[in-house]
Legacy VTK file of the C-alpha trace (Angstrom):
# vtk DataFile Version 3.0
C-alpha trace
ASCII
DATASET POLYDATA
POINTS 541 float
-28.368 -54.331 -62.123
-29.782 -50.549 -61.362
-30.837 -51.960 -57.836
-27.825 -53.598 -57.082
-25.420 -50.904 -57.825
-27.457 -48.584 -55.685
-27.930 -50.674 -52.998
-24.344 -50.630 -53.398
-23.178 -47.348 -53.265
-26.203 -46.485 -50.304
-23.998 -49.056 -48.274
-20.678 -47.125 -49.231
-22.483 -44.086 -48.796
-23.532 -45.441 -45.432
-20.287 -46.744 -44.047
-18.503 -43.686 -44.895
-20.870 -41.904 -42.521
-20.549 -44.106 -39.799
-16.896 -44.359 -40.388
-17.220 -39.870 -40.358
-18.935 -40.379 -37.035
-17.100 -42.955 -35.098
-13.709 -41.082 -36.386
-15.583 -37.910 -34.691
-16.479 -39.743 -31.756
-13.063 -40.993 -31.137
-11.861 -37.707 -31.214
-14.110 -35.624 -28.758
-13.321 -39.365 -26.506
-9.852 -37.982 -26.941
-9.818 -34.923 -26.299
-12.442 -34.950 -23.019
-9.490 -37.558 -21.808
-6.983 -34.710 -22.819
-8.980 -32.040 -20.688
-9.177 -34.685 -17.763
-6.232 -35.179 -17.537
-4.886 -31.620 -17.468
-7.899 -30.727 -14.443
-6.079 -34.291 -12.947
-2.879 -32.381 -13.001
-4.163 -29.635 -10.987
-5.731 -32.265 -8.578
-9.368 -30.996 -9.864
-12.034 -33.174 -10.948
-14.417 -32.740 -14.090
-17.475 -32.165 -12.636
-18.981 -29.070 -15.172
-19.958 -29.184 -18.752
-17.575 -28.551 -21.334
-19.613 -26.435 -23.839
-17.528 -23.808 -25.057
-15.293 -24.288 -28.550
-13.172 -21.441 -29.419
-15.856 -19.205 -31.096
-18.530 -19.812 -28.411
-15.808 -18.673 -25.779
-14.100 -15.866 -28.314
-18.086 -14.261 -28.318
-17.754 -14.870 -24.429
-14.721 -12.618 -24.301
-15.516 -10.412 -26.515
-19.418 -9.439 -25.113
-18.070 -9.169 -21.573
-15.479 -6.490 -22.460
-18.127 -4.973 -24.944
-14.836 -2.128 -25.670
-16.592 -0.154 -28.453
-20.020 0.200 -26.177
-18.304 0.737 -23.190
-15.833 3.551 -24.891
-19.516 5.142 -25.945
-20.880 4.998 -22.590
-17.930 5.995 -20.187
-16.047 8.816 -22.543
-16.557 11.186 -19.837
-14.085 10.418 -17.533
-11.727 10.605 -19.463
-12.420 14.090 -21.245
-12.648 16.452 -18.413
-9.024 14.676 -17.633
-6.977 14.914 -20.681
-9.300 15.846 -23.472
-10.015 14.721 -26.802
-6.235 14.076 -27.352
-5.752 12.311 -24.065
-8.701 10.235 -24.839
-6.636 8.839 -28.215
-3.539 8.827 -26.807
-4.680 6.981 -23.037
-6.762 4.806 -25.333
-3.655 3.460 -26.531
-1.599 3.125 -23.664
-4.781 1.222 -22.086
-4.421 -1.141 -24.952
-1.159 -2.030 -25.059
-0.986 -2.539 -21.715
-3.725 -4.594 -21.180
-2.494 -6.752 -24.431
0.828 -7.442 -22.172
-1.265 -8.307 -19.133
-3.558 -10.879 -21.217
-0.298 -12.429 -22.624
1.174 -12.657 -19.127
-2.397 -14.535 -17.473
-3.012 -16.709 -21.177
0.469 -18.222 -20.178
-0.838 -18.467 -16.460
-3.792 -20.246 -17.747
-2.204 -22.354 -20.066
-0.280 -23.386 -17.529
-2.989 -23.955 -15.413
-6.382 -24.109 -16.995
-8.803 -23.640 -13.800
-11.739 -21.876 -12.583
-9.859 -20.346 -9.823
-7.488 -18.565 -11.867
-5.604 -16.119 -10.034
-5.841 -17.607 -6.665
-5.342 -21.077 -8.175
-2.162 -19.871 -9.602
-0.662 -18.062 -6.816
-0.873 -20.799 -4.848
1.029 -22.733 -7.310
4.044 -19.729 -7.372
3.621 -18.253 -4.049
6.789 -19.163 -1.603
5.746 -22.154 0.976
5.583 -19.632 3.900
3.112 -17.684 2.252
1.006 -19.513 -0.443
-1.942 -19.835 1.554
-2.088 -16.237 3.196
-1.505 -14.708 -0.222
-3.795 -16.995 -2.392
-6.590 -16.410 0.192
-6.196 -12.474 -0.323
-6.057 -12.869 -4.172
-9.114 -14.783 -3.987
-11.445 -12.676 -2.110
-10.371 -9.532 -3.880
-10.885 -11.154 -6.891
-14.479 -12.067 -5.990
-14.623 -8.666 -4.769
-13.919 -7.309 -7.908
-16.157 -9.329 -10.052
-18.825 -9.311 -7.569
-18.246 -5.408 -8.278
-18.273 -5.873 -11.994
-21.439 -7.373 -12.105
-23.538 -4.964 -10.039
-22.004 -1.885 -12.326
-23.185 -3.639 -15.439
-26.675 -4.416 -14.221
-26.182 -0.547 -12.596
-25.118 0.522 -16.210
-27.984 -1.392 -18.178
-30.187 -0.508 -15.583
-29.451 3.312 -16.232
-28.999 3.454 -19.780
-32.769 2.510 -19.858
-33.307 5.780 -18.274
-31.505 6.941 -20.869
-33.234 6.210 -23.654
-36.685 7.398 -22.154
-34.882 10.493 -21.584
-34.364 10.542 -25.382
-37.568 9.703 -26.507
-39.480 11.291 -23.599
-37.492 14.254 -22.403
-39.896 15.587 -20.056
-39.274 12.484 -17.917
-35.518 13.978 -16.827
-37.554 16.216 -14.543
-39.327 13.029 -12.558
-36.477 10.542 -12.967
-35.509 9.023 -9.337
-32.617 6.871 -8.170
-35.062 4.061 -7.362
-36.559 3.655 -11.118
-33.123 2.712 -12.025
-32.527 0.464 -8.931
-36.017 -1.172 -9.914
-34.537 -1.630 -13.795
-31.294 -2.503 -11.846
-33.491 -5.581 -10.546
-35.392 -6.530 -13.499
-31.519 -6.659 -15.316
-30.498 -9.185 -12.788
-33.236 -11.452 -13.321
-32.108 -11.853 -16.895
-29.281 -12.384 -15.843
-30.288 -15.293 -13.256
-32.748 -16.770 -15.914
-30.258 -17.382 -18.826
-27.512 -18.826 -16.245
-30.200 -21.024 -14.841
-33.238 -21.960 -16.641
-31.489 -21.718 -20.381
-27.878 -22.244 -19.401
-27.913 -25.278 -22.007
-28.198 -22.151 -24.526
-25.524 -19.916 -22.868
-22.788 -21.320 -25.107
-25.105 -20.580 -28.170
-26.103 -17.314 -27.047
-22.492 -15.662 -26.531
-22.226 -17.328 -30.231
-24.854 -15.003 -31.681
-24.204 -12.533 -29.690
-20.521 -12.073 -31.235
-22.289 -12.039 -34.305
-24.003 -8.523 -32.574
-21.304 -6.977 -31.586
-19.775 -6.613 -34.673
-22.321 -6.078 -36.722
-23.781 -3.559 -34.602
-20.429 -1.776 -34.295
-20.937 -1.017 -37.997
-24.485 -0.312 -37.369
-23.674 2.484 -35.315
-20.044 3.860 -36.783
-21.121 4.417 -40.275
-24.793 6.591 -39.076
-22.151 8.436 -36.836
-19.458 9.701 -39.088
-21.734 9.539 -42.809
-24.671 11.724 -41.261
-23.037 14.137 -38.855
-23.703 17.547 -40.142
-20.540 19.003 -38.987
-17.059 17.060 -37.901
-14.327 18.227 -35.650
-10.986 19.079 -36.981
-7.745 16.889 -36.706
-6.220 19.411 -34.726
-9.131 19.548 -32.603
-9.409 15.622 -31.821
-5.560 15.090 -31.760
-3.852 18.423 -30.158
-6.698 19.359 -27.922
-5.849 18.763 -24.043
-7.629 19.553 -21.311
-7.449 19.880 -17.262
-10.703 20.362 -16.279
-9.195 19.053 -12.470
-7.150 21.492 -12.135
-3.867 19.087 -11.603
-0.443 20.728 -11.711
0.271 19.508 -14.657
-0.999 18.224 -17.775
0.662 14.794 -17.159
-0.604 14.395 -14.351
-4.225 15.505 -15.426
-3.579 12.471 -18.472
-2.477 9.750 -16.006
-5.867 10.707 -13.455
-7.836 10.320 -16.687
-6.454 7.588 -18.369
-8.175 5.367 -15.460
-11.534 5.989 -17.405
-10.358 3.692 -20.641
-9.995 0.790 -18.124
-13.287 -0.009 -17.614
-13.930 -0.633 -21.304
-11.461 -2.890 -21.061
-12.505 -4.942 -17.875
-13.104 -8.344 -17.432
-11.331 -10.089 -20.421
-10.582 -12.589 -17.548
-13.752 -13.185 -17.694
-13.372 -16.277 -20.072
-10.352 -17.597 -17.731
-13.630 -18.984 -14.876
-14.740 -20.826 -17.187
-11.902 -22.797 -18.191
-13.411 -25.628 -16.744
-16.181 -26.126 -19.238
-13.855 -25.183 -22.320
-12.875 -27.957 -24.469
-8.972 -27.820 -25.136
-9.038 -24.856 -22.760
-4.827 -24.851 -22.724
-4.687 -23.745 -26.264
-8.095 -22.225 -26.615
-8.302 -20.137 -24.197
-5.335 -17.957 -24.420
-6.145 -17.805 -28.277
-9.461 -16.627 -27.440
-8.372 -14.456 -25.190
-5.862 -12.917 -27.214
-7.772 -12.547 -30.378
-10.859 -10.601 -28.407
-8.331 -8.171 -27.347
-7.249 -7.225 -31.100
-11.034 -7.291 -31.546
-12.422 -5.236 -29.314
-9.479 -2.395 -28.772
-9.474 -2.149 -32.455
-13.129 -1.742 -32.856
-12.796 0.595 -29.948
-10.462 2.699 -30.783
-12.241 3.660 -34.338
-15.262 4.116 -32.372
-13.662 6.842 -30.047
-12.509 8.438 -33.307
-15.545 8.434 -34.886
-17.147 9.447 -31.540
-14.900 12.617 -31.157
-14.931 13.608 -34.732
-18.789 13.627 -34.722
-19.378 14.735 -30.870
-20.675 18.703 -31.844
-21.718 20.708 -29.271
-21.180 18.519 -25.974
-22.917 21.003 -23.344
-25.844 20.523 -25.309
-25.928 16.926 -25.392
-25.263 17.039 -21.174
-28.400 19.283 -20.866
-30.184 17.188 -23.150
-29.375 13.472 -21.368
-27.034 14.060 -18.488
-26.094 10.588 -17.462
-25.752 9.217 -21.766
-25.002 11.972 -23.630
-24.100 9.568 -26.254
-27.642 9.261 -27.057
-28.359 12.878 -27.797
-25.231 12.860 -30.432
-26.721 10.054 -32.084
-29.725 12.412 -32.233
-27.782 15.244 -33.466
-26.063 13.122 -36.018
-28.942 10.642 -37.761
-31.426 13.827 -37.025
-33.600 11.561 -36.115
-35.041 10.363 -32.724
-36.500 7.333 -33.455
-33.094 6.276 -35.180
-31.074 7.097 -32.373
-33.003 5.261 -29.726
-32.356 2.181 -32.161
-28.814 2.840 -32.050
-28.997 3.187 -28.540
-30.583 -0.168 -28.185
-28.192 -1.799 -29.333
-25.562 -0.848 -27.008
-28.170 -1.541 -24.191
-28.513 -5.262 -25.310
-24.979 -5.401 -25.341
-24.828 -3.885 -22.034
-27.002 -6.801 -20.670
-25.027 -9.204 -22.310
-21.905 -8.344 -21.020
-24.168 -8.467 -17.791
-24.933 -12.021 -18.668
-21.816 -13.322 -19.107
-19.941 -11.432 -16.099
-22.349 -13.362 -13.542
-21.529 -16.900 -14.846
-17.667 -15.813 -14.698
-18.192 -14.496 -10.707
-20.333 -17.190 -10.031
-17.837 -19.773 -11.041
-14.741 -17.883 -9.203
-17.500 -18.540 -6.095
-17.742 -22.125 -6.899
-14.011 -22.618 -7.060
-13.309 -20.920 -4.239
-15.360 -22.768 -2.355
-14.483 -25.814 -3.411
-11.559 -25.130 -1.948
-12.843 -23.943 1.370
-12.553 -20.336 1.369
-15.659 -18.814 1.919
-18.483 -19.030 4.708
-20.423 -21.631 3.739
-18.323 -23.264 1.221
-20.215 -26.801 1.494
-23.723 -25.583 0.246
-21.662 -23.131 -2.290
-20.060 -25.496 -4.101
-22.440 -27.968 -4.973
-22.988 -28.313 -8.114
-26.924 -29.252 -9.847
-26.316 -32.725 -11.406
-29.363 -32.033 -13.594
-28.051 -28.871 -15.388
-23.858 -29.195 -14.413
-23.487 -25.722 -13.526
-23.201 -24.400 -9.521
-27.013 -22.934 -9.564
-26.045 -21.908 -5.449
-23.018 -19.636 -6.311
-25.342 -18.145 -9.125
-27.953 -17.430 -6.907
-25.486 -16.010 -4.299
-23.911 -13.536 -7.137
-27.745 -12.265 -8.160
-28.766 -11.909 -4.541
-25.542 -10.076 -3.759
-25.665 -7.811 -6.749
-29.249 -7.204 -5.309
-28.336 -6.034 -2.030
-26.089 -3.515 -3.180
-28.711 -1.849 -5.187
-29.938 -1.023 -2.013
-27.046 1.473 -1.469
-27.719 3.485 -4.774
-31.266 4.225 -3.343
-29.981 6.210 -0.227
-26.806 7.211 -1.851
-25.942 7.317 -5.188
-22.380 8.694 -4.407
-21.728 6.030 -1.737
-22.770 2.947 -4.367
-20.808 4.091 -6.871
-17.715 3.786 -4.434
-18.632 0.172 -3.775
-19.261 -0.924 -7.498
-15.403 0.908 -7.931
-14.158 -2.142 -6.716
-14.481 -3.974 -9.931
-11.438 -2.282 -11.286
-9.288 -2.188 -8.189
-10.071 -5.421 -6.794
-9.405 -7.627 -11.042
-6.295 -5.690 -11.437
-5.047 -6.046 -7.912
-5.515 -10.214 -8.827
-3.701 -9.658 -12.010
-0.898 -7.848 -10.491
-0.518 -10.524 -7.573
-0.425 -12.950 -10.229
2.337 -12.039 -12.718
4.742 -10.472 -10.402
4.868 -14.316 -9.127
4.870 -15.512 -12.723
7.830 -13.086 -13.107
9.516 -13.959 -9.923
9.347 -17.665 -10.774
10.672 -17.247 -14.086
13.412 -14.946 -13.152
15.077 -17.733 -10.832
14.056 -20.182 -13.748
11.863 -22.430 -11.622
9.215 -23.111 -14.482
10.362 -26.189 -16.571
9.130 -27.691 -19.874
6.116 -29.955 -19.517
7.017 -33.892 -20.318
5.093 -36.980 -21.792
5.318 -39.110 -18.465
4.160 -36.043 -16.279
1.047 -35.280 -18.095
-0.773 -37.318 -15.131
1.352 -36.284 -12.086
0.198 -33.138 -9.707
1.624 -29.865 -10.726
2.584 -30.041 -7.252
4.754 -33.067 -7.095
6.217 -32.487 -10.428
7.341 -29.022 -10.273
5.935 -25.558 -12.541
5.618 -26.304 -16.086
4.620 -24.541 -19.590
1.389 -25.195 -20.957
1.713 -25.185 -25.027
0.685 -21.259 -24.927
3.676 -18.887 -23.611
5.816 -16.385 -25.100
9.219 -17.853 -24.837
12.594 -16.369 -23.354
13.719 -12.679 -23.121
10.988 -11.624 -24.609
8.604 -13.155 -22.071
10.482 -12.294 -19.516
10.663 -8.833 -20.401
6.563 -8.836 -21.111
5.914 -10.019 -18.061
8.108 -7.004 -16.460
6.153 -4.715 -18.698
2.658 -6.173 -17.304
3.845 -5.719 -13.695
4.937 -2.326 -13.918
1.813 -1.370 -16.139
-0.488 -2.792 -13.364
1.329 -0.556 -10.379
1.198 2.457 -12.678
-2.750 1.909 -12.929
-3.457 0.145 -9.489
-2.052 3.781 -8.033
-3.761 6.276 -10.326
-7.302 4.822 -10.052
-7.633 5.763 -6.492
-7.110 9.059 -7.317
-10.419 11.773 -7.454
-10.880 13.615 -11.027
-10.377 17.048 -9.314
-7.472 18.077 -6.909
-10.290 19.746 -4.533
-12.830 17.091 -4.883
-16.244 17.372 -3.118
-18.212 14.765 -1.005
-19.789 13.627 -4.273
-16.913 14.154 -6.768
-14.610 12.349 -4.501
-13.407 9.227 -5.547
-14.090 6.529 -2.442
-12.909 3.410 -4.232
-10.346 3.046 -1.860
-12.619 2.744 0.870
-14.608 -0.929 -0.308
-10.992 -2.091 -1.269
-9.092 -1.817 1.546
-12.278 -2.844 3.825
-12.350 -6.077 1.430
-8.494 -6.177 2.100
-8.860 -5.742 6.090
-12.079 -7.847 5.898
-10.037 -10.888 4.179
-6.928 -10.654 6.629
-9.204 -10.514 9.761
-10.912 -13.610 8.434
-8.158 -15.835 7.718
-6.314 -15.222 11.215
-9.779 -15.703 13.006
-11.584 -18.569 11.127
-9.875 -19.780 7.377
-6.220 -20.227 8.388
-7.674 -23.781 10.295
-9.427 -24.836 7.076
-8.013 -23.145 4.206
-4.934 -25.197 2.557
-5.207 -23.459 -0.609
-6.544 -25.376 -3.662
-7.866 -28.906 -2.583
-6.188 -32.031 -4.291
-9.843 -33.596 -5.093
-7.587 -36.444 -6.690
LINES 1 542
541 0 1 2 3 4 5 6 7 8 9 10 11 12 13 14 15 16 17 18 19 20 21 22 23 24 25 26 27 28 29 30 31 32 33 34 35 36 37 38 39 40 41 42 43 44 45 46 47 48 49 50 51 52 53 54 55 56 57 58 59 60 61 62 63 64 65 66 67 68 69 70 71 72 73 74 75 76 77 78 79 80 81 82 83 84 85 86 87 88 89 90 91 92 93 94 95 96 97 98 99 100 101 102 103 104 105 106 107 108 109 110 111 112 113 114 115 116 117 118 119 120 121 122 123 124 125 126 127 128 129 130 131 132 133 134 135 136 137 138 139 140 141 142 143 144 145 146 147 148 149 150 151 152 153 154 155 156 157 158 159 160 161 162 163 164 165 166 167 168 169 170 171 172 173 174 175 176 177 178 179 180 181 182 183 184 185 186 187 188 189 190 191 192 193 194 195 196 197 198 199 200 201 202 203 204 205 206 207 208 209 210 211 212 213 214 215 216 217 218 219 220 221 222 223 224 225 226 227 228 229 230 231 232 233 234 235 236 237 238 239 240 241 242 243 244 245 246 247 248 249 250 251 252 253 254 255 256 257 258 259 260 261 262 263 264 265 266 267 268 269 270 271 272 273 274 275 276 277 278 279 280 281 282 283 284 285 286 287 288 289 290 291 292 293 294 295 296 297 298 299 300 301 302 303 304 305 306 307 308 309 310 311 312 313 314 315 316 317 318 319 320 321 322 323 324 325 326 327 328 329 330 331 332 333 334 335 336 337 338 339 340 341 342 343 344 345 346 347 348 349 350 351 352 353 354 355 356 357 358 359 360 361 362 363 364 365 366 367 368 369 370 371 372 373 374 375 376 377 378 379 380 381 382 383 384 385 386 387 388 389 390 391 392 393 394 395 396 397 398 399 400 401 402 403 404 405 406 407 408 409 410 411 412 413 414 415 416 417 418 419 420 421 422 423 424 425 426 427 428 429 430 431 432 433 434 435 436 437 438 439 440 441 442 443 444 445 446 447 448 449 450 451 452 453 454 455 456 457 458 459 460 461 462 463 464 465 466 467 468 469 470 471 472 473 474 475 476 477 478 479 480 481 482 483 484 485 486 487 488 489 490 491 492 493 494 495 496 497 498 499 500 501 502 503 504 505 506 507 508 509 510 511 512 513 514 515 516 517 518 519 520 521 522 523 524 525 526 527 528 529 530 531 532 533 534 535 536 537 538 539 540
């Protein structure tokens, strides 16, 4: 009788679990026909893995902004413009504003859930007369840009080595050449390469852990800072302290120069948007994911400029001590305690080549894309994709050797590479801005429609602009979007400006220089050679 009724309930036990699994089964079926169809819709087909969920792609998001290390690392630029107080105050403006651009694109890629992403999508709102010319433009400044953002965070990781021998070895400041850090520079693109390549079955699983990393480290660092300072700032000093170290007319002005220097921290959010393709539910996850890394990271940001400027001490002291991080000497002064600073400081390196990590696969997939759809040299070796591993190994080769080749520059001229890597942040918010003030033109003469049942197979092009299930609806999107546009001009002006009003060859800001050569570059082109083959994004189906 014992037998039998175990036998029994090992078969319930058993059906139940094959019931579990087939139910499960039938689902992911589901929803891979879901994500077809929507990549059907923009005439795409599914040829890359879909291994990001919403946490693996929320640790994506957040690790490439890396806001609380990057605050840390680039304070700088900001204090000699503005000062402590315009540091707080710019932080938040920063914020906000780049909260209203990320709801503007999350509608844009909800909408349109594609690798392409802001080239995709102004082709898809551009006027007839000009959607190709202007998607062409947004596409190779966005490539630009990323292509930019990926050599200053191998440029940053690279350096920040330097920094911590500095800090454990001081007498090295006095041998340290520009060609160590290219040579780091090098060795921080090869990690890079390897876990896009060789492990990219564990990329998914890595950005997981290393969420886990950022957080916890961000509390790993904050509470050494502010429990073991010896001496903190006053309010007044942190909050009503102003400064115009450029020598700017006037103190508003000085604030808007500086506020430039809180973007960076906040580049590359979009990050997540390339890799829609290989995002499971990527309408609905994505702009959730991107949404929800933004009140991450600006919150854990902004208390770790607070904590930063209430424990910061005696900053001329930290500059002699590590010029290029003085971050690392206030750790120092705080924990009193080398060997604990250098651990602190570790951990915003790893982050650093994290955020490395994940901005190649994001430029390397914008290549892909763009190539698929014919618009760059080459495009039929660029696009291919490795049926082995699913992921466009070519493109990520071409981002690492590119990034490589502009290391060169920083060997012979330090000055002139850090014009070139200034691209990043001209060249992704140029893309944004191209982007919503066509989202905003569209819905202004109401051209965008709801989606319906029966055109969930048809092309976006045949049946018109619709909403995705993410979007912010009526006045109040409308007014966001207005918001993001004019946020985007406000910044896209001010961060081709120098810090100083009499600026020297090397304190001269020459970001405008790469831009508009990418911008002249791009125009040439398409008159000479991609107008003939260039339609704008391919119907593969």
């Amino acid at each position: 009788m014992g037998t039998k009724a175990e036998d029994s309930g090992l078969q319930v036990s058993d059906s139940k679990e094959s019931f579990q699994m087939a139910a499960s089964g039938s689902l992911k079926s589901q929803q891979s026909a879901r994500d077809n169809a929507t990549l059907a819709r923009l005439g795409k087909k599914p040829v890359l893995k879909r291994n990001f969920g919403f946490i693996t792609i929320l640790g994506f998001s957040c690790t490439v902004l890396v806001t609380w290390e990057g605050v840390l690392s680039l304070f700088l630029v900001g204090l000699s413009n503005g000062g402590p107080g315009g540091l707080v105050y710019g932080y938040i403006v920063v914020w906000l504003g780049t909260i209203s651009v990320f709801a503007t694109l999350s509608e844009l890629t909800s909408m349109a859930p594609t690798s392409g992403g802001q080239y995709h999508w102004v082709s898809l709102m551009a006027p007839p007369s000009s959607r190709k010319f202007l998607s062409y433009i947004t596409g190779w400044v966005t490539i630009a840009g990323w292509q930019g953002l990926v050599a200053s965070g191998c440029f940053l990781s690279g350096t920040m080595i330097q920094g911590l021998i500095v800090l454990t070895h001081p007498e090295y400041l006095e041998s340290m050449q520009n060609w160590h850090g290219t040579l780091l520079y090098w060795g921080v693109v090869l990690w890079a390469y390897i876990i896009n390549t060789a492990l990219t079955s564990l990329l998914a699983k890595f950005e997981g852990m290393v969420l886990v990393l950022h957080i916890l480290g961000f509390f790993s660092i904050l509470f050494p800072l502010v429990l073991l300072t010896p001496e903190h700032a006053t309010t007044d000093d942190v909050f009503n302290t102003f400064l115009n170290m450029g020598e700017w007319p006037t103190m508003g002005l000085s604030f808007c120069v500086g506020i430039t220097g809180h973007l960076f921290a906040f580049l590359g959010a979009d990050g997540a948007i390339h890799l829609a393709e290989e995002i499971r539910n990527a309408e609905l996850v994505l702009p959730r994911s991107l949404m929800t890394s933004l009140f991450i990271n600006g919150t854990l940001g902004f208390a770790m400029l607070i904590a930063l400027l209430f424990s910061m001490g005696d900053l001329d002291s930290a500059l002699a001590r590590n010029p290029a991080y003085p971050y690392m000497s206030i750790f120092e002064s705080a924990v009193g305690s080398t060997t604990g600073a250098a651990v602190m400081s570790s951990l915003i390196l790893v982050m650093g080549i994290s955020a490395t990590t994940g901005s190649m696969a994001s430029a390397s997939r914008l290549i892909w894309a763009f190539s698929r759809d014919r618009g760059l040299p080459g495009w039929e070796t660029l696009k291919k994709v490795s049926p082995r591993t699913g992921i466009p190994r070519i493109a990520v080769i071409t981002t690492a050797v590119v990034s490589i080749l502009l290391s060169f520059v920083n060997i012979g001229s330090p000055v002139a590479f850090n014009g070139v890597i200034s691209i990043s942040i001209g060249g992704i918010l140029g893309s944004y801005l191209i982007a919503a003030a066509l989202l905003l033109y569209r819905r202004a003469i109401g051209s965008i429609g709801m989606r319906h049942p029966e055109e969930e197979v048809t092309h976006m092009a045949d049946s018109g602009l619709t909403w995705g299930p993410w979007r912010i609806p009526g006045i109040v999107g409308t007014a966001n979007n207005a918001f993001t546009v004019a946020y985007l001009i406000f910044v896209e002006f001010f961060i081709f400006w120098p810090g100083t009003i009499n600026p020297t060859v090397q304190s001269m800001n020459w970001a405008i220089l790469p831009f508009g050569a990418v911008i002249i570059f791009s125009i040439v082109y398409y008159f000479a050679w991609a107008k003939k083959v260039y339609t704008g994004p391919i119907r593969e189906i």
